[in-house]
C-alpha positions as CSV (number, residue, x, y, z in Angstrom):
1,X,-4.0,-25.2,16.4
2,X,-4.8,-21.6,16.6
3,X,-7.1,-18.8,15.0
4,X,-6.5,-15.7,13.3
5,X,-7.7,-14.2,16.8
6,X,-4.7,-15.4,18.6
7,X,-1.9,-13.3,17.3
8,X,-0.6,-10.8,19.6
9,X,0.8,-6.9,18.8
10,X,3.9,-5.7,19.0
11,X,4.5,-2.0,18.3
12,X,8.1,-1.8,17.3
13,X,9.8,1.1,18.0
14,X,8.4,3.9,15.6
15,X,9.0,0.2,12.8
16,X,4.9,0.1,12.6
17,X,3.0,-2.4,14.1
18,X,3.7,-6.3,13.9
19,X,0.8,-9.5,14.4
20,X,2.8,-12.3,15.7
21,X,2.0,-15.8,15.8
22,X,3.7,-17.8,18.1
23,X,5.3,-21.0,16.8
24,X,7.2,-24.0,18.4
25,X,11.1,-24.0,19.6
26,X,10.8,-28.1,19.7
27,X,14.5,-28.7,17.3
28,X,12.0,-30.9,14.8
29,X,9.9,-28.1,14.2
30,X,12.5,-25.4,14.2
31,X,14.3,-28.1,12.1
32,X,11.4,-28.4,9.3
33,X,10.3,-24.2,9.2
34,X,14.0,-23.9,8.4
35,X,14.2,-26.4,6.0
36,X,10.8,-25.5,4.3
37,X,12.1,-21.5,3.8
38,X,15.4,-22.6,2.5
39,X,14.8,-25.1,0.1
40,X,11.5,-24.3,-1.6
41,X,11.9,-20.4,-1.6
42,X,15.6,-19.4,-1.3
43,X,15.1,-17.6,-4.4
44,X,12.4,-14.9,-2.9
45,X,13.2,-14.5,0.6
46,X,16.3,-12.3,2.4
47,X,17.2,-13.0,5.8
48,X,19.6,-11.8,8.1
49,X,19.5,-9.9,11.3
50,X,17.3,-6.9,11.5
51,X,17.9,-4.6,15.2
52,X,17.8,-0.7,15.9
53,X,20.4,0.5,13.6
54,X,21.5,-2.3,11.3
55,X,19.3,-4.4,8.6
56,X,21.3,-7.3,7.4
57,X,19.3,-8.4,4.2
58,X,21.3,-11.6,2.8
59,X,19.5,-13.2,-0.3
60,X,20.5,-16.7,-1.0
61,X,23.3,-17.5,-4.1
62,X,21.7,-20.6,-4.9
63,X,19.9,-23.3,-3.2
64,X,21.5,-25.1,0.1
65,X,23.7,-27.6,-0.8
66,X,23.3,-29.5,2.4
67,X,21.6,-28.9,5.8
68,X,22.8,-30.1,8.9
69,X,22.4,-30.7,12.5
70,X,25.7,-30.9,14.6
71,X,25.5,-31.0,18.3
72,X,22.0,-28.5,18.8
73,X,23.0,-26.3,15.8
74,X,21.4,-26.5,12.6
75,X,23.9,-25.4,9.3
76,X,22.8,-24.1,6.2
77,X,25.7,-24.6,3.5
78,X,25.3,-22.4,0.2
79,X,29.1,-23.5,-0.7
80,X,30.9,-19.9,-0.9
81,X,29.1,-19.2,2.8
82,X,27.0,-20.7,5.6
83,X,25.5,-20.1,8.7
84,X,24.6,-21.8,12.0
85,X,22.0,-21.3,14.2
86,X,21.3,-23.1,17.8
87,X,18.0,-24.3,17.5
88,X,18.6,-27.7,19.5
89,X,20.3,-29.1,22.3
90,X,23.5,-27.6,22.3
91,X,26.6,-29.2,25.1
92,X,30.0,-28.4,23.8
93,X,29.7,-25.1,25.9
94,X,27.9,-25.7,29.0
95,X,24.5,-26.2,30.3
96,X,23.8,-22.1,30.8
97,X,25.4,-20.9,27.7
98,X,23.1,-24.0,25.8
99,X,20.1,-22.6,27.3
100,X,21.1,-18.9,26.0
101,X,22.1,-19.9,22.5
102,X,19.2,-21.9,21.4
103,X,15.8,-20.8,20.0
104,X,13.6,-19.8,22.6
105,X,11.0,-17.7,20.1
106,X,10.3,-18.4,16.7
107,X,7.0,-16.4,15.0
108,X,5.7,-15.7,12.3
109,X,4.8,-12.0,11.4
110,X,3.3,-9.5,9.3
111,X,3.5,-5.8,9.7
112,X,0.8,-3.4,9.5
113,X,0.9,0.1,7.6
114,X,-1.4,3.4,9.2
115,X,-4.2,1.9,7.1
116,X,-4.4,-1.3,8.9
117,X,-3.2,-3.5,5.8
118,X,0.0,-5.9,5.9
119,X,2.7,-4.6,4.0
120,X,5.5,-7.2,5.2
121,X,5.8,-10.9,6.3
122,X,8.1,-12.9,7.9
123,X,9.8,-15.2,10.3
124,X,11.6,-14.3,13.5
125,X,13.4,-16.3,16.4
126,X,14.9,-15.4,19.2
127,X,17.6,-16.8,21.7
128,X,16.9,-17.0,25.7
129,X,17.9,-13.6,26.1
130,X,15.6,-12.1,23.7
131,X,18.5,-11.3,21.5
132,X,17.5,-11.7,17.5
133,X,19.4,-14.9,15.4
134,X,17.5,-14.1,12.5
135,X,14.6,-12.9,9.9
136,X,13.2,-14.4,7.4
137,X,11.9,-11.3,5.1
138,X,9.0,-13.7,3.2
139,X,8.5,-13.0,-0.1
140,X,6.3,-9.4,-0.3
141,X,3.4,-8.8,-3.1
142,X,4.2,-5.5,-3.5
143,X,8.3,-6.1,-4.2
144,X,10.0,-8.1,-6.7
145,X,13.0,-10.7,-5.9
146,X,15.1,-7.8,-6.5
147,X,13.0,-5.7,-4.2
148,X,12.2,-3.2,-6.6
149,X,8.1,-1.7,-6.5
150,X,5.4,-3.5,-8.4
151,X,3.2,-1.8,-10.0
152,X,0.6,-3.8,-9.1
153,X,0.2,-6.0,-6.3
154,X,0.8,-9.9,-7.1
155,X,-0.7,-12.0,-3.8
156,X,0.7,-15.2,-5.8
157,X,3.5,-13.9,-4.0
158,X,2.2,-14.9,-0.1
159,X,2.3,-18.7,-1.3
160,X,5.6,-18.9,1.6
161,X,3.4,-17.6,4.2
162,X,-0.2,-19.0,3.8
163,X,2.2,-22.4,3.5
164,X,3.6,-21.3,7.0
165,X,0.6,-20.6,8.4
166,X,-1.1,-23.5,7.4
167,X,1.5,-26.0,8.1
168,X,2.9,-25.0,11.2
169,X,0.0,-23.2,12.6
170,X,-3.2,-24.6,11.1
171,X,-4.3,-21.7,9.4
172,X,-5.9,-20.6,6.3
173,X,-4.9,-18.0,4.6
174,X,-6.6,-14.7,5.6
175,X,-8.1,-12.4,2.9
176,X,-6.4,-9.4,4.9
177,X,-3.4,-10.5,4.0
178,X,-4.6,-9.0,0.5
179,X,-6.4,-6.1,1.2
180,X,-3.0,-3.7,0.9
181,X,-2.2,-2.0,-2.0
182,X,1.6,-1.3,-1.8
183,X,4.9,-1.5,-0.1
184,X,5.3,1.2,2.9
185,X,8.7,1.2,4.7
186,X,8.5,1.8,8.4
């Protein structure tokens, strides 16, 4: 298990600063994160793909109605749509473009405002290339489902992460992580 301690910091491109916490890429533990965020709180979270110039930020219609593992790649069906992500042992394609395609980082994140505070969390993974397959945009104490401002902060709201962190990483939840008082974009 690790400690609060071992996060690194990642300053991204005038985005703010990030603390990430590395997590497994084993395809049972990729497996069960993606499971976890999907099922039990599709209704707060947005995901897509976030890189210099485009912010994909999908939320969920409804709750999966099935997900899969097929030959290293892990489907989430919401009916109308789905998506797949490589996050096992992938052959149909060939040994090298296997290795590229499957998760090679997955981490957990929050980002930092001037003040020091978190003002975002999430979950990122990463092919062999480094390329981005998706974030998880966890659900934010200063934002609504409908990512409108709160008025006031509601920490109720980092029940996702502190479940992350303690499940997958062994850690309690961090008063820091509620020390912010409001949404700053980056």
């Amino acid at each position: 298990m690790t400690t609060d301690t071992e996060y690194r910091t990642v300053d991204e491109l005038g985005n703010g600063t990030l603390q990430v916490w590395d997590l497994p890429t084993d395809t049972d533990t990729l497996l069960s994160i993606i499971k976890d965020v999907f099922t039990d709180h599709w209704r707060q979270i947005g995901f897509g793909v976030i890189v210099q110039g485009a912010a994909w930020e999908v939320a969920a219609p409804n709750a999966p109605r099935k997900i899969a593992m097929y030959d290293g790649y892990v489907t989430v069906d919401f009916g109308a749509w789905h998506f797949h992500l490589c996050i096992g042992e992938h052959t149909a394609s060939g040994p090298e473009l296997g290795r590229i395609r499957r998760c090679a980082r997955a981490e957990l994140y929050r980002r930092v405002g001037p003040d020091g505070a978190p003002v975002s969390w999430g979950l990122r993974l990463f092919n062999a290339i480094g390329e981005q397959m998706m974030t998880v945009l966890l659900p934010n104490p200063f934002l609504t489902d409908t990512q409108e401002l709160r008025a006031a902060p509601d920490f109720s709201r980092l029940a996702a992460w502190d479940h992350l962190r303690r499940r997958y990483l062994g850690l309690d939840p961090d008063p820091h992580d509620r020390s912010g008082t409001g949404f700053r974009h980056g």
